[in-house]
N, C-alpha and C positions, 0 to 999 in steps of 0.2 A: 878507355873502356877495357875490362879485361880481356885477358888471351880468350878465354873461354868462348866470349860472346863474339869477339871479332872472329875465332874459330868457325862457329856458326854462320857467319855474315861469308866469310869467305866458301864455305858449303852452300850459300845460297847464287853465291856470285857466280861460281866455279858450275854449278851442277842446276839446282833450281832455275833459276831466272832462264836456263836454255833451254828447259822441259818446258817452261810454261809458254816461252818465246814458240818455239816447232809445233806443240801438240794444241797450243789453247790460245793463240794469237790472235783471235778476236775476243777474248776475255783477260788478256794481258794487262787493262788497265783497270779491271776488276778485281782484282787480288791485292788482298795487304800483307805482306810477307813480312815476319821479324821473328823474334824469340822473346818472350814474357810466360808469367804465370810461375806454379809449382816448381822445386826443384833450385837448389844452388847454384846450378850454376846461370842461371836469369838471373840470380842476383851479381853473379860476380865471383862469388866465393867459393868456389868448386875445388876440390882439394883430391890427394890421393886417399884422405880416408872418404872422403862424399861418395868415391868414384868405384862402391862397393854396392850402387844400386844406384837404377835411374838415373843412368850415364849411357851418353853419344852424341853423336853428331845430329843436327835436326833443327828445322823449322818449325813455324808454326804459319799455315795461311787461314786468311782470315777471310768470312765470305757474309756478305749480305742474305738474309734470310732465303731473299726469291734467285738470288746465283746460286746459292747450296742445290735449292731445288734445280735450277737450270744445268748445270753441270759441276756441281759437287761433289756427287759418286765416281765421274769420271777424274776427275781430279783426284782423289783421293786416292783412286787407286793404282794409276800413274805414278804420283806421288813415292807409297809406300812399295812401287817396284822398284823405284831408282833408290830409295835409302836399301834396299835389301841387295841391292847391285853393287853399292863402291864400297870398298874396298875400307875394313876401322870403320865402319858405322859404330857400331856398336850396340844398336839399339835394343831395346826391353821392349819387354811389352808394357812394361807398365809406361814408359817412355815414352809410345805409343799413342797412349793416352792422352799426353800432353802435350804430342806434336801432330803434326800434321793438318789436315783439313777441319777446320768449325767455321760457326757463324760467330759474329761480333758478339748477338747479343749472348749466345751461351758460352764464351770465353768467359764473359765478365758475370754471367749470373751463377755459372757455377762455383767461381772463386770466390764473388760476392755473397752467395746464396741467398739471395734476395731477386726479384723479379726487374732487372734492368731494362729503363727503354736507353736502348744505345739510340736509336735515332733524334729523337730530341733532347740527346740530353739531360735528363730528368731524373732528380730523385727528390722522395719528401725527408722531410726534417726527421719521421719517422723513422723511415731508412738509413739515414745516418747516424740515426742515436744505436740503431743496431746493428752496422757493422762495424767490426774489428778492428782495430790497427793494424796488424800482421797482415791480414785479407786485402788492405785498400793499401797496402804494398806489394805484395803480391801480384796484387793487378796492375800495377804503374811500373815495373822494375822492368829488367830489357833492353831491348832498343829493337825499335822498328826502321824495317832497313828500306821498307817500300808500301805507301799507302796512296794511291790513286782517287782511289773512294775516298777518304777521308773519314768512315764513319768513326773505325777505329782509333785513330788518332784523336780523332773530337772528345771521344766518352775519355780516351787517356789523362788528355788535357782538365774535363771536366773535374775528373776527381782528382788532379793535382793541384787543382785550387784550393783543395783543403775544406774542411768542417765550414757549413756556416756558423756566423757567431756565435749565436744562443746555444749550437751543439759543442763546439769548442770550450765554452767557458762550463758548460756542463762539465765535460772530461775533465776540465784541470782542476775544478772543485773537486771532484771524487778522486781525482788522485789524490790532492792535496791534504782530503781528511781523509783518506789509509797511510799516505806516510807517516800523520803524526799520530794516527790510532794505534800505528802498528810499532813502531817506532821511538816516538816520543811519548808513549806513555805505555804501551802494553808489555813493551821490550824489559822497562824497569820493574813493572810490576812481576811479570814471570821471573825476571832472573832473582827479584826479593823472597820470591815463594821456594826459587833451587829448581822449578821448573825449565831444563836447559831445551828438553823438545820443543816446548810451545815458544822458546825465547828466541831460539835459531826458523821457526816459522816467521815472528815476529819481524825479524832480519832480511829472512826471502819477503816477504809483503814490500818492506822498506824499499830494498834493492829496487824491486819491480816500478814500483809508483815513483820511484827518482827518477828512473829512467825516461818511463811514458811523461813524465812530467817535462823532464829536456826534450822530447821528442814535440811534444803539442809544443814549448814553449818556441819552441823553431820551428813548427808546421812544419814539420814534416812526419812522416812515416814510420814507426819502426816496424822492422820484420819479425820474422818468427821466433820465435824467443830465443833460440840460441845462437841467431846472430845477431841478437841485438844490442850485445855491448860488441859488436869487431863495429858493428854500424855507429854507436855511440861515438864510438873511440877515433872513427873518421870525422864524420862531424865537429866532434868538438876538436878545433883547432890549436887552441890553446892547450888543452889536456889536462886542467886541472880538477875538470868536474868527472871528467875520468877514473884518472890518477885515485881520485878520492873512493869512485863507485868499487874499486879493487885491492883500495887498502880494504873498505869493507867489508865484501865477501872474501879476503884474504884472514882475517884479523880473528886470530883464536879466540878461543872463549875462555873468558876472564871471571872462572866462578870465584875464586880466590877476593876480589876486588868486591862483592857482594856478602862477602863471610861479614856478621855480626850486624848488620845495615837493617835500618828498616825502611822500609816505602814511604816517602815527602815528595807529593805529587810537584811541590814548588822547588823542589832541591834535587839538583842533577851528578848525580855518579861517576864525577869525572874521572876516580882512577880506573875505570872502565875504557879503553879507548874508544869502543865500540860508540859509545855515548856520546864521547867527541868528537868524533868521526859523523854521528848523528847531527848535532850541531852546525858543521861545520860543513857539511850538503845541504842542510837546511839553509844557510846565511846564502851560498851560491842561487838556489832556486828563487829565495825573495830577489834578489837582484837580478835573477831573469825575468820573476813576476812584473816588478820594476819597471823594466825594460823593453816588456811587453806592454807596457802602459797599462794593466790592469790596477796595479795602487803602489804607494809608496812606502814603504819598508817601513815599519815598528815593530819588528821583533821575529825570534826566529822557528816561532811556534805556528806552524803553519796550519792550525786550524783554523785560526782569528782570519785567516782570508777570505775563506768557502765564503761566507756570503754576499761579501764584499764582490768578489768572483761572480757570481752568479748575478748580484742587483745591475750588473755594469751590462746588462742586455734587457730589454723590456721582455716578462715576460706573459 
């Protein structure tokens, strides 16, 4: 785990767990104590340039609806006198915010922003076609260093199950027709018009939907968009489907290589690298399609899935 987080665990070790041991000893096996939510360094990735806002030391406890009402207030305020007591806290206010005393369920509905029942568990199909990728990482990142109750850890677990099917296969169709809307065909079409703005939007679309596309295709999570390719880049072990995502967004623009050309929706622009490069994440993601048992590879135009995609769940 990183410094950052085991930092926090050792603030909880060192300082928390003996506030709550002395002052709250018959509600000691009420409290779920860890670090998750908003903020870098719950993910891990906390840096000296993060560390220019909504940076310190701190928990987060977690309380059952009817404990908040039972002794929440007092907790809380206990709490934010020992973070204001030792010594390099550090703490913000906006920080603040993030740490210290909540219930289960408004941890996760306000990161979710959607109406969570933490206690049973529960969300509809609904609800998941409308939450976010970033959000439903967000809420799962961390480590919880102490959950007695268990509610908190349940609804964690809940939503590291991942999408159910029919929402899953939703996702990866809509990524699957923006990457080649955007991509393999709109990218050629802009850059044949000399249109370079709309052709580097074209490009950011691409990026994006490659991405979320490794990401569903591995159930997993990405984060906020701008750690989403350090996340990518752990994940993929191998590093090819990486490698490739940053020749991409590395790779100058090649108007020269479009001089005198005209637009053949069936004929691809290879002295473009950008276009090869297209291709050639394209071929990687059918063979995680693949792999993911949704179909088996005929080509690398990944519109021809979307349906295919979508029929492989009754709907």
């Amino acid at each position: 785990m990183a410094d950052v987080i085991e930092k926090n665990r050792r603030f909880y070790e060192q300082y928390v767990a003996d506030l709550i041991h002395s002052r709250f000893p018959q509600y000691e096996d009420r409290i779920a104590v860890g670090i998750a939510g908003e903020g870098s360094d719950c993910f891990g990735y906390d840096d000296e340039i993060s560390r220019d806002h909504d940076f310190g030391t701190g928990v987060c406890l977690w309380l059952s609806d009817e404990d908040m009402e039972r002794f929440g207030y007092q907790l809380s305020i206990a709490y934010n006198e020992l973070v204001d007591s030792v010594e390099r806290s550090y703490y913000t206010d906006r920080l603040r915010e993030r740490r210290g005393v909540m219930t289960v369920h408004d941890f996760y509905t306000n990161i979710l922003r959607i109406d969570c029942d933490t206690v049973h568990c529960r969300l509809s199909e609904d609800d998941w076609y409308r939450l976010d990728h970033a959000c439903l990482k967000t809420a799962t990142n961390g480590a919880v260093f102490r959950d007695d109750p268990g509610e908190f850890t349940a609804f964690r677990e809940y939503l590291l199950g991942y999408y159910p099917d029919r929402i899953w296969r939703i996702r990866i169709a809509e990524q699957l027709h923006a990457y080649a809307s955007s991509l393999q065909v709109n990218y050629a079409r802009c850059m044949t018009r000399g249109d370079i703005v709309a052709a580097e939007l074209c490009r950011a679309g691409g990026l994006q939907a490659a991405m979320e596309l490794f990401f569903l295709l591995h159930r997993e999570y990405p984060p906020y968009y701008k750690w989403t390719y350090r996340a990518l880049s752990a994940l993929d072990t191998e590093g090819s489907f990486a490698r490739k995502i940053a020749e991409l967004a590395e790779e100058p623009v090649q108007k020269k290589a479009w001089e005198g050309t005209r637009y053949l929706p069936n004929r691809l622009n290879y002295k473009d690298r950008i276009v090869s490069l297209t291709e050639e994440i394209a071929s990687e993601i059918e063979q995680m399609l693949e792999d993911a048992g949704i179909h088996s590879k005929r080509g690398r135009y990944l519109e021809q899935y979307v349906d295919e995609t979508l029929l492989g769940h009754k709907f």
